[in-house]
Backbone as CSV, one residue per row, in Angstrom:
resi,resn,N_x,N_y,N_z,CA_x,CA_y,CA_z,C_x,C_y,C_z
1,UNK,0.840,-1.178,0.000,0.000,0.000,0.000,0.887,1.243,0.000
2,UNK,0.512,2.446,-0.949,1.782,3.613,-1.154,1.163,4.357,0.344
3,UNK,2.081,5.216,0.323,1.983,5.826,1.686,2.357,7.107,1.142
4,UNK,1.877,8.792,1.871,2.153,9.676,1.409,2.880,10.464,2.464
5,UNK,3.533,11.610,2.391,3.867,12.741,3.533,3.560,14.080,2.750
6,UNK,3.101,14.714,3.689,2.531,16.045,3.096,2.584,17.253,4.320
7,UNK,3.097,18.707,3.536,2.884,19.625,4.555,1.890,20.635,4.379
8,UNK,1.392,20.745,5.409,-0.480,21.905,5.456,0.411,23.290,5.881
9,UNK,-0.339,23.926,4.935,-0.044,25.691,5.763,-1.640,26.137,5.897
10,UNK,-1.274,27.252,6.928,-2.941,28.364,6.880,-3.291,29.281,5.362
11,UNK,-4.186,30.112,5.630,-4.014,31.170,4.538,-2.890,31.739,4.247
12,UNK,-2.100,32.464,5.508,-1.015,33.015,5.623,-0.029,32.946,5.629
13,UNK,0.141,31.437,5.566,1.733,30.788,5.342,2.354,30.898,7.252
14,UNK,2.048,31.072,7.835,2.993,31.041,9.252,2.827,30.018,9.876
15,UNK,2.078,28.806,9.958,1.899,27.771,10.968,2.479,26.444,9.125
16,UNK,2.725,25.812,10.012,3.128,24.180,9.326,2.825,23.461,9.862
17,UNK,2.411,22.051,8.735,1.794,20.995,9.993,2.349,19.816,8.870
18,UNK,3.336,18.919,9.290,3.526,17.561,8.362,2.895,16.344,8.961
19,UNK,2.391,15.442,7.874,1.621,14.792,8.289,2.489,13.682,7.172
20,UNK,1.352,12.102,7.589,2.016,11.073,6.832,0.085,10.297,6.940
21,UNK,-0.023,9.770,5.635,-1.122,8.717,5.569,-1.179,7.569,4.271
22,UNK,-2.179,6.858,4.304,-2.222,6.337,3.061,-3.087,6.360,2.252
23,UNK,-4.047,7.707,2.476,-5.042,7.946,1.380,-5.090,9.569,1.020
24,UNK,-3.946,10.295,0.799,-3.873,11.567,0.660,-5.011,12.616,0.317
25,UNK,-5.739,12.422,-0.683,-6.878,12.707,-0.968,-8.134,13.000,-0.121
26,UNK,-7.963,11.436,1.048,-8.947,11.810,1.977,-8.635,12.451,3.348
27,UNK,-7.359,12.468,3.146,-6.573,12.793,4.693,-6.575,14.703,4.181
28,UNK,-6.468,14.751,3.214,-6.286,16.129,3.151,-8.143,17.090,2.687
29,UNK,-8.986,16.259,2.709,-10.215,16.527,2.678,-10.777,16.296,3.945
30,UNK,-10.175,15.336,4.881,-10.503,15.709,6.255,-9.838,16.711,7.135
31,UNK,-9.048,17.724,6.429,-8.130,18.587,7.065,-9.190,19.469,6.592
32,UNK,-9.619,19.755,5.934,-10.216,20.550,4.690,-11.477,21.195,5.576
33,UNK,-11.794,19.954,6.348,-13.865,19.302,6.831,-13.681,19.584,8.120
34,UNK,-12.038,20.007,8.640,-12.130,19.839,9.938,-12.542,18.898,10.583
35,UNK,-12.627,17.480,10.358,-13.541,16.243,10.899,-13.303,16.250,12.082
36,UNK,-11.663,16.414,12.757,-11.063,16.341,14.190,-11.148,17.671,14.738
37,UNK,-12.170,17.872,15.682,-12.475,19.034,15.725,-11.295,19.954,16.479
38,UNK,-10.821,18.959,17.504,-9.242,19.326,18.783,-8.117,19.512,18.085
39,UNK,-8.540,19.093,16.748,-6.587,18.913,15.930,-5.826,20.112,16.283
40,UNK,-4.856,19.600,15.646,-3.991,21.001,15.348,-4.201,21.846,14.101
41,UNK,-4.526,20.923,13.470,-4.642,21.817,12.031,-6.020,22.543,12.151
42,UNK,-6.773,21.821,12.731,-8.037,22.173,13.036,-7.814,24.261,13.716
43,UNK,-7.331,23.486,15.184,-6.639,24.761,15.501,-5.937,26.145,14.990
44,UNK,-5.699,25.475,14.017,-4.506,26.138,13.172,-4.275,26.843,12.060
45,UNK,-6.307,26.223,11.267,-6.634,26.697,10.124,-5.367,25.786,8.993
46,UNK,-4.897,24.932,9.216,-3.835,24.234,8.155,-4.589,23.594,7.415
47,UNK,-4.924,24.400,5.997,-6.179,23.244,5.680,-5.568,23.394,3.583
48,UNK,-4.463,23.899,3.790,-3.996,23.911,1.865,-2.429,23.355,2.377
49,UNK,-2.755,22.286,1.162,-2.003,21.194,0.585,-0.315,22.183,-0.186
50,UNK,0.504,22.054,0.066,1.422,22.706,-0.216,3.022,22.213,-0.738
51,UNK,2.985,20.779,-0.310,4.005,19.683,-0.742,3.365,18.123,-0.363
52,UNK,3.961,17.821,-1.090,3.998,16.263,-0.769,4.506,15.100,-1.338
53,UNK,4.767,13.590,-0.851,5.676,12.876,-1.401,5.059,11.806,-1.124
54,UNK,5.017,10.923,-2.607,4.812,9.275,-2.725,6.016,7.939,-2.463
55,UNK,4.984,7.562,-1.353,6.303,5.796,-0.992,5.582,4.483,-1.425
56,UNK,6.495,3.678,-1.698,5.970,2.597,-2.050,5.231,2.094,-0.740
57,UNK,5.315,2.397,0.515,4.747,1.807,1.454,4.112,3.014,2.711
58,UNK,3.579,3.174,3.009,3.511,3.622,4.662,4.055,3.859,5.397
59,UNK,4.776,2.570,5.503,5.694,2.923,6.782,6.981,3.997,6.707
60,UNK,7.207,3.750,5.106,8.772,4.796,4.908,7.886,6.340,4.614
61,UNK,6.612,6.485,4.351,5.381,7.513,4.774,6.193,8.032,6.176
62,UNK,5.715,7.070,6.935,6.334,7.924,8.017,7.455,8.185,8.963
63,UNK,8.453,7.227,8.762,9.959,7.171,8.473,10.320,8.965,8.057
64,UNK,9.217,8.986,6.632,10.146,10.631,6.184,9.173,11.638,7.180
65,UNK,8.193,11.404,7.654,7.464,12.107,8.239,8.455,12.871,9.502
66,UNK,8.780,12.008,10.273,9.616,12.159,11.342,10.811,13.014,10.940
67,UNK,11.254,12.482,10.198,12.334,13.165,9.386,12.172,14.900,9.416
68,UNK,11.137,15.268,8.546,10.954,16.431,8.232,10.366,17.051,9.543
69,UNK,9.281,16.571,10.524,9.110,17.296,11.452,10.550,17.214,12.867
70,UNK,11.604,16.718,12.752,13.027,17.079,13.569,13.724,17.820,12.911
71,UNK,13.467,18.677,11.595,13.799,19.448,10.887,12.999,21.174,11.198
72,UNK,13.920,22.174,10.991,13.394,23.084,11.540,12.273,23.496,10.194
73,UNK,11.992,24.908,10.279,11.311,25.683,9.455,11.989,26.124,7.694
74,UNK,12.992,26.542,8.268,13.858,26.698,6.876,13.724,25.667,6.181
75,UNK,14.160,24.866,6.519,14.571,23.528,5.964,12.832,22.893,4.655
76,UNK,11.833,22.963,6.154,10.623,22.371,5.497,9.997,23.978,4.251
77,UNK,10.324,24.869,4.190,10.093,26.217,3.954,10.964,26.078,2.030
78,UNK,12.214,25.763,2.108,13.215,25.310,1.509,12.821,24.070,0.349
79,UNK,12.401,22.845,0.881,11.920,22.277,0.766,10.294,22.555,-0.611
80,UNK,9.589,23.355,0.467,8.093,23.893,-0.154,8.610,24.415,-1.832
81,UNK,9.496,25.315,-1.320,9.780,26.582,-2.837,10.413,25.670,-3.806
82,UNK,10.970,24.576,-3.305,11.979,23.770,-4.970,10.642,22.931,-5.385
83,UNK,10.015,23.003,-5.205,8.714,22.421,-6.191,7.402,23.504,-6.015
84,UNK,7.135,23.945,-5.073,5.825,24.882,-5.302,6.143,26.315,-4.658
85,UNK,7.118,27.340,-5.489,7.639,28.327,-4.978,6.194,29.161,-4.638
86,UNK,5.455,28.974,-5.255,4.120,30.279,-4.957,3.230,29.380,-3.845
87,UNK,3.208,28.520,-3.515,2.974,27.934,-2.119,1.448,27.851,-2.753
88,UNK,1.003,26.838,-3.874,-0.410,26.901,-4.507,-1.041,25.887,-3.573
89,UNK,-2.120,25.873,-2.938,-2.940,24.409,-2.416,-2.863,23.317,-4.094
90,UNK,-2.035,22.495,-3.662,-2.365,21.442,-5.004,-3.401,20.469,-4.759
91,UNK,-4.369,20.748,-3.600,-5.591,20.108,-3.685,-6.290,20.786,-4.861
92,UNK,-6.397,21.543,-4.822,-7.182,22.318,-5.774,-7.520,21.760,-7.189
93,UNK,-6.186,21.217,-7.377,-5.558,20.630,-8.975,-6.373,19.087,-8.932
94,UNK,-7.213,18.179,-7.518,-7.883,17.145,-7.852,-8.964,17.169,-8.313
95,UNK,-9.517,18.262,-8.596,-11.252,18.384,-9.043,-11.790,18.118,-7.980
């Protein structure tokens, strides 16, 4: 089963939130729905899709997950701009 990692920003770009699942689509439409009402993202307004990365499995999903959140801001910020310098929600782009 592929596994994804992905980072949420607000409207404003100042909060980050990395996450890891295996149905991207719905994990980022329940960010979207607010389903968890206590989250953080919830909290946080983190609800546009801004990077993300395909694994052959889950588990290395969240292997890089960890990864990137013991990583500071620059780094995940750095990261964002070498593929989506204008910081677009690429949910947008699923219909």
């Amino acid at each position: 089963m592929k596994g994804y990692c992905y980072i949420l920003t607000n409207k404003n770009k100042t909060v980050l939130y990395v996450g890891a699942t295996n149905d991207i689509e719905r994990r980022v439409r329940e960010h979207k729905n607010g389903k968890h009402a206590k989250s953080f993202t919830k909290r946080y307004n983190c609800d546009h899709l801004v990077y993300f990365e395909e694994f052959d499995t889950v588990s290395k999903a969240f292997e890089r997950e960890k990864q990137l959140k013991a990583g500071n801001r620059k780094r995940k910020e750095s990261l964002i701009n070498s593929s989506n310098p204008e910081w677009k929600d690429l949910s947008l782009e699923w219909g």
